[in-house]
ZAMARGU-4260 file (C-alpha; in steps of 0.2 Angstrom, whole numbers, plus 5000, padded with zeros to 4 digits):
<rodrens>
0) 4795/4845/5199 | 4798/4827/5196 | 4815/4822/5182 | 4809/4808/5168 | 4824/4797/5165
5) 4823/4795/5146 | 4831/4781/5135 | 4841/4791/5125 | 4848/4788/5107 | 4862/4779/5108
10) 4867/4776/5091 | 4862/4779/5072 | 4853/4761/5070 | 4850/4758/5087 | 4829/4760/5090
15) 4828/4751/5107 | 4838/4745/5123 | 4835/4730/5136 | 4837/4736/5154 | 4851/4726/5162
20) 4855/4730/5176 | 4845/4744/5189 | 4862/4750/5198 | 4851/4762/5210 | 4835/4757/5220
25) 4820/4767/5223 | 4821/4778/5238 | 4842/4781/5235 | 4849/4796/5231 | 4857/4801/5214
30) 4867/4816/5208 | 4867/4824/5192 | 4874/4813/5178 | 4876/4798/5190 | 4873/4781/5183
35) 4856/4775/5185 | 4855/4758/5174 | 4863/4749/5162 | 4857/4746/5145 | 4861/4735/5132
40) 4860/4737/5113 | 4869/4730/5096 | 4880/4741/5099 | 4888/4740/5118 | 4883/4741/5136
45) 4878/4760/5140 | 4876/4765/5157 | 4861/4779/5157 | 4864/4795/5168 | 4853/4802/5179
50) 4848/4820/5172 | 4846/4828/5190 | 4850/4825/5207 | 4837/4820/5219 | 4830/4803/5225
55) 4826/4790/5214 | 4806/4788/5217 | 4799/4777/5204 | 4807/4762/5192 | 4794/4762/5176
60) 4803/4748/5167 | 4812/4732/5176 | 4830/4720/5172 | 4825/4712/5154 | 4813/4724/5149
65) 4815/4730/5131 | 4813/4751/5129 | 4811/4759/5113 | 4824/4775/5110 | 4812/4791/5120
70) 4805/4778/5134 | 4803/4785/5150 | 4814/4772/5162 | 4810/4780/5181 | 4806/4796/5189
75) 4817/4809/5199 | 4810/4818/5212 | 4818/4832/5222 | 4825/4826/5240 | 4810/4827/5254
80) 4796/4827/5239 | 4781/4816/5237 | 4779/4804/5223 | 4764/4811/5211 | 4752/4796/5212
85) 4751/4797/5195 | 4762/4785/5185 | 4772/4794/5171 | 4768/4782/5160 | 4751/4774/5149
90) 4758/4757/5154 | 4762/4761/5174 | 4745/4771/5173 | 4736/4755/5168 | 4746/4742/5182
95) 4742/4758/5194 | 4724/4755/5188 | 4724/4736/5191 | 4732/4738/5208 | 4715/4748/5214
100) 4703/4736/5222 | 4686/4734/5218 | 4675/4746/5228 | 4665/4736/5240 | 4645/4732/5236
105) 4640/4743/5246 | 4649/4759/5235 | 4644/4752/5220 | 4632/4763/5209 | 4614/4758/5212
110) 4602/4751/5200 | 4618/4738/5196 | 4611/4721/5202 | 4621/4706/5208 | 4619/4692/5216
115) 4625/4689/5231 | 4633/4673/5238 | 4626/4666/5255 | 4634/4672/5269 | 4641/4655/5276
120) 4651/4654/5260 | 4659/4673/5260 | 4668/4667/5279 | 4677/4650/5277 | 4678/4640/5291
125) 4693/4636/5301 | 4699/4621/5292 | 4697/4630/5277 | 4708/4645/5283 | 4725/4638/5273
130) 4714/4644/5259 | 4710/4659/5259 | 4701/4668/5248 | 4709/4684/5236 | 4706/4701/5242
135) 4706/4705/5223 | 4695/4699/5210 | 4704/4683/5201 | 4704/4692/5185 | 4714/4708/5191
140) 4725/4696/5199 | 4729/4687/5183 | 4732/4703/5173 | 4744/4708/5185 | 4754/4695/5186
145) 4757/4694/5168 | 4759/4713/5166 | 4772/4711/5182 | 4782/4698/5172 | 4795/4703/5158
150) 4793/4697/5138 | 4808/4685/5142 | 4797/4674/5154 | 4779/4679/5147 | 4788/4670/5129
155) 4794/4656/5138 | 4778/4652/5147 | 4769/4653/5132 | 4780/4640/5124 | 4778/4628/5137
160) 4760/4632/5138 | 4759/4636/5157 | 4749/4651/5164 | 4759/4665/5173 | 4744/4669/5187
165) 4744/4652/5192 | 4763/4657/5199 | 4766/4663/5214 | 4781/4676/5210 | 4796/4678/5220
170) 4801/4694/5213 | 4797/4713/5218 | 4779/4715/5221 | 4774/4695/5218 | 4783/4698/5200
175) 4785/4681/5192 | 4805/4679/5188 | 4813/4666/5175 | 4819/4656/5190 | 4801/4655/5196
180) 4797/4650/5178 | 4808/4638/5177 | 4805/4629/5193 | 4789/4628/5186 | 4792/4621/5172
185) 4803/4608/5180 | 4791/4604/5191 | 4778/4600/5176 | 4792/4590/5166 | 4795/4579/5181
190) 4775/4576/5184 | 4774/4571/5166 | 4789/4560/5166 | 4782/4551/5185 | 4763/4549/5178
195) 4757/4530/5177 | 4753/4524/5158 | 4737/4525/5154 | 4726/4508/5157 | 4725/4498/5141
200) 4740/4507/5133 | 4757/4497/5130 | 4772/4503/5140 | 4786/4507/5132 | 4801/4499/5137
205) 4814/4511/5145 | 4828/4518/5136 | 4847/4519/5139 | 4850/4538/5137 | 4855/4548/5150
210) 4843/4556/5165 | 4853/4572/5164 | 4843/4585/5152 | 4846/4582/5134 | 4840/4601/5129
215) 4846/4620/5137 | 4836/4633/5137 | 4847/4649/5134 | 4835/4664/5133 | 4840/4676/5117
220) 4844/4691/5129 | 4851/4707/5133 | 4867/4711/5118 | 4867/4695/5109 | 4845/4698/5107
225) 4850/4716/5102 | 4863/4706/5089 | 4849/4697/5083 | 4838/4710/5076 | 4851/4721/5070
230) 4856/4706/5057 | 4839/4702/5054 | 4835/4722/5051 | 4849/4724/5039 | 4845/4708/5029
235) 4827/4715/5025 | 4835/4732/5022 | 4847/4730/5009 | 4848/4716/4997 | 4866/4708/4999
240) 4877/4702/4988 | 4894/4697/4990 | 4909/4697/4979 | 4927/4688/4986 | 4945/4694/4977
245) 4960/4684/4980 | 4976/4692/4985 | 4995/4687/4989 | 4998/4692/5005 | 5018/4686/5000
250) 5028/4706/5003 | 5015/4712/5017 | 5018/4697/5027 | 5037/4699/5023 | 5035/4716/5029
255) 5028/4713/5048 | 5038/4697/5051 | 5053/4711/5048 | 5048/4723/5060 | 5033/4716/5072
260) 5048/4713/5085 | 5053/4733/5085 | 5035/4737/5082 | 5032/4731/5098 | 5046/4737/5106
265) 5042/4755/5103 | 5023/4756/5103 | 5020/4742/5114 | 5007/4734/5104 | 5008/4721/5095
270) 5009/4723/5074 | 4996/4713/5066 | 4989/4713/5047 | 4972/4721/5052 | 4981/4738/5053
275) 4988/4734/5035 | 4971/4730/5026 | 4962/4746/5036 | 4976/4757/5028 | 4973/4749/5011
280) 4952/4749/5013 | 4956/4769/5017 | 4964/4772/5001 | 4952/4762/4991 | 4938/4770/4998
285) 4943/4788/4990 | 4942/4781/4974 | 4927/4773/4974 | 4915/4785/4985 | 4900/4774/4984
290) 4909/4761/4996 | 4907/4775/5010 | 4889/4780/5008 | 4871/4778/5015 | 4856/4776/5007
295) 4844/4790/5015 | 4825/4787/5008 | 4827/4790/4989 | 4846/4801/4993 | 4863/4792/4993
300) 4875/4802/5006 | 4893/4801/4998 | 4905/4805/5013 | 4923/4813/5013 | 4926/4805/5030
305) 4932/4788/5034 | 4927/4781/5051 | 4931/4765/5052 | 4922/4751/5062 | 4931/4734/5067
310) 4922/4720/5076 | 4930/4713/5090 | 4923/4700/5100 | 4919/4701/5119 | 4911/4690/5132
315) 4895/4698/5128 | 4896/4695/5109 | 4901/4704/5092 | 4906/4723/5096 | 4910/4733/5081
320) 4921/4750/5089 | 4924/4764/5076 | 4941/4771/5072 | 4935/4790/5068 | 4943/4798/5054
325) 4956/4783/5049 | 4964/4790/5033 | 4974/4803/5041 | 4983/4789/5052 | 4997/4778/5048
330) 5000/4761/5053 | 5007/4764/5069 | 4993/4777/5073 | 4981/4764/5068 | 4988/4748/5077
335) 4986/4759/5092 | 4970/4763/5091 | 4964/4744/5087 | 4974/4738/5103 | 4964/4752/5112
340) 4947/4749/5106 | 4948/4731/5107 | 4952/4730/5125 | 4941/4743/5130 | 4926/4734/5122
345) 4930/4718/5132 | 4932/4728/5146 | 4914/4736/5142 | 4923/4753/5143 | 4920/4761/5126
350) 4911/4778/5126 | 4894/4784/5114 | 4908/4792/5102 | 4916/4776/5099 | 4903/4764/5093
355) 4892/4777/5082 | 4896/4784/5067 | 4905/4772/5056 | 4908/4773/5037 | 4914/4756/5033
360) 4918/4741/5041 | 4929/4728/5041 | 4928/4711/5050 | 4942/4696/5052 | 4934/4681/5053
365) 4950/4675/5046 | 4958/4678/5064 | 4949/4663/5068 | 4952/4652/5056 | 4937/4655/5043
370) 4945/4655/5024 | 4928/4663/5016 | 4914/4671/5022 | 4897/4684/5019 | 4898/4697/5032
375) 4883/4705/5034 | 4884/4725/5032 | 4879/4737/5045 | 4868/4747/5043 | 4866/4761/5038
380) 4882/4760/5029 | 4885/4751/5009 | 4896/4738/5012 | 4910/4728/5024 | 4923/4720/5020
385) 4929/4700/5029 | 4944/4695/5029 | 4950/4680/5030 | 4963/4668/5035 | 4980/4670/5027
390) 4985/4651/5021 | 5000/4646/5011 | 4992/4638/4991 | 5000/4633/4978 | 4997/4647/4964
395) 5003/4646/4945 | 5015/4664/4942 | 5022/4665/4926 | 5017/4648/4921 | 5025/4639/4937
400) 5019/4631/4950 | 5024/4642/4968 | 5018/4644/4987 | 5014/4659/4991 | 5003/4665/5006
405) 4985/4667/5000 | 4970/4677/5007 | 4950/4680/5001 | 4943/4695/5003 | 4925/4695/5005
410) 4916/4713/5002 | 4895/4711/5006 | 4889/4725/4999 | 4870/4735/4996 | 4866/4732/4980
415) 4853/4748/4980 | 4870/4758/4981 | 4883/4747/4973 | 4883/4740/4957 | 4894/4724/4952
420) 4907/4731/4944 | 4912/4745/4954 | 4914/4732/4969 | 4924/4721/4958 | 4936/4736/4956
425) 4935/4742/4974 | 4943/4724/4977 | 4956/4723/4964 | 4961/4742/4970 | 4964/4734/4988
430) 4973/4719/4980 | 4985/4727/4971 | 4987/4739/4987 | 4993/4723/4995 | 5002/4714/4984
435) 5013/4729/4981 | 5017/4732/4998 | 5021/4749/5001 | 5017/4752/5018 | 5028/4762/5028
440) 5031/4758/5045 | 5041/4770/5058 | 5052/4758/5065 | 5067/4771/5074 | 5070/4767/5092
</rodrens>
């Protein structure tokens, strides 16, 4: 019996995948669990596993392709066993559908009238031959090109207002690819550009700028596409609102520049202060619950777990790994795990388990210079927390004027959940869980 390959849920928020990468052809052989394609979502780059072994007989969906979570993706067939001619699929039952030729005039059902066309113009003559007529009805031919071609170049054709049957595709079966597409439209750009002025009309006088392109089209693809609704999701979802704290950052930078050198030493990663405000968001957390919730229809879920998520930023855009069960690590337990997680999600390397399931999370932007910001929560969770750069400022204490390392902390937060007040509190707790500086770090060689 034939295997469907189906896109499987990847993550709580995570409704829908773009096919990347097809890393087996129809016709090769696959093992149980071995990696058919890659997907991409908000979340990371998953490669899907075949359910069974067998022969990989039909693909159902091609690279750039977006499947919803429950999409059948290709069909698994037992070695030496023919390929049902039916398609799995509604959507591969209708291209099978518009692949069938017409049945000839003489098949059709009778009483049906049509006019035939003289017979010295059903067979061209020889000068005519380059032009040969379509075995298929013009029509079904259009269709099929356009069902052939992926959203990404059917979106782009549309904005440029050219027609996708007109194209002869390059791809798999005459599919039209972007690069087809964009020859295309290149092709029309530089046939605008070389056409004469009209008679009567007044030339315009040359400018100096440049010939090169003066625009890019980047297509809004695979993660950073996936990126792109997630924000736009949570936005509609929850209304935001952000508060910011100030805290001085004076005894916990004190504290690494003491012992990041040994820190390293021993652990072989470096000490940074993200491990620092994790520790402190932890214990802030357990006194105000509603910080790690979810809003579930008309129940919030208050949870006695902490999983952490921390955004890292790869090639491929924002990644946000969880940190699972972070209260009951220390600082050098959770500089560890950051160091991990991080390379890992560059690498592309992170497992299901490590980018589902977060409480809370906590971006740095900070790291890269920003000094305030509105993070943007992910959902389903209540709130994140941004972090920002650490900055020396002059601060009045106890009347005088001093320097002292400054940070803002930043804390979006769902509003349907969290009330003003309580995430006013939530911040001071963290400041004051700074400021005081009680970490302790195992620094014994």
């Amino acid at each position: 019996m034939p295997t469907e390959v189906i896109m499987p849920e990847i993550g709580e928020t995570v409704v829908s995948g773009t096919i990347v990468k097809w890393l087996k052809e129809v016709g090769d052989s696959v093992s149980m669990d071995e990696s058919l394609v890659e997907v991409a979502t908000d979340k990371a780059n998953v490669e899907i596993p075949s359910p069974a072994a067998g022969v990989l007989s039909r693909k159902l969906v091609e690279e750039g392709d977006e499947v919803e979570v429950g999409g059948v993706l290709a069909i698994i067939t037992a070695a030496g066993e023919k390929t049902e001619e039916e398609p799995a699929d509604a959507a591969a039952k209708d291209e099978a559908k518009e692949r069938t030729p017409e049945p000839p005039p003489q098949e059709k059902a009778e009483g049906v009238e049509e006019e035939e066309e003289p017979r010295e113009k059903k067979k061209p003559a020889a000068a005519d031959h380059e032009q040969d007529t379509p075995s298929e009805p013009a029509e079904s031919a259009t269709e099929r090109r356009r069902a052939k071609s992926s959203p990404l170049v059917r979106r782009m054709a549309r904005e440029h207002g050219i027609d996708i049957s007109t194209i002869e595709g390059s791809g798999l079966d005459g599919r039209v690819t972007k690069d087809d597409l964009l020859d295309r439209i290149a092709k029309k750009e530089g046939a605008r550009k070389a056409a004469p002025p009209s008679e009567g009309r007044k030339t315009e006088k040359p400018s100096a700028r440049p010939t090169e392109a003066l625009e890019e089209i980047v297509p809004l693809e695979g993660m950073r596409k996936a990126i792109a609704e997630h924000m736009v999701r949570s936005k509609h979802t929850s209304p935001h609102v952000t508060t910011i704290a100030e805290a001085d950052m004076s005894k916990v930078v004190a504290l690494r520049e003491q012992h990041k050198e040994v820190f390293r030493q021993k652990y072989g990663v470096p000490l940074t202060y993200l491990p620092f405000f994790i520790v402190a968001t932890v214990q802030a957390l357990k006194e105000f619950p509603y910080l790690n919730s979810s809003l579930e229809d008309d129940k919030i879920i208050l949870k006695r777990y902490y999983h952490m998520g921390v955004s890292v930023q790869t090639e491929r855009g924002l990644m946000t790994p969880v940190i699972r069960n972070a209260d009951r690590l220390d600082i050098e337990q959770v500089g560890q795990a950051l160091e991990s997680l991080a390379r890992r999600a560059r690498e592309g390397r992170l497992s299901l388990n490590e980018i589902q399931g977060g409480t809370f999370s906590i971006t740095s932007p900070g790291t890269y210079g920003a000094i305030l910001s509105t993070p943007i929560i992910n959902q389903p969770q209540a709130a994140i927390l941004g972090v920002e750069r650490i900055q020396k400022r002059p601060v009045v204490i106890d009347d005088a004027i001093a320097i002292r390392p400054m940070i803002y902390l930043c804390l979006s937060y769902d509003h349907r959940i969290v009330d003003g007040a309580t995430s006013i509190q939530f911040l001071q707790q963290i400041r004051s869980l700074l400021e005081a500086g009680d970490f302790e770090i195992d620094i014994c060689l």
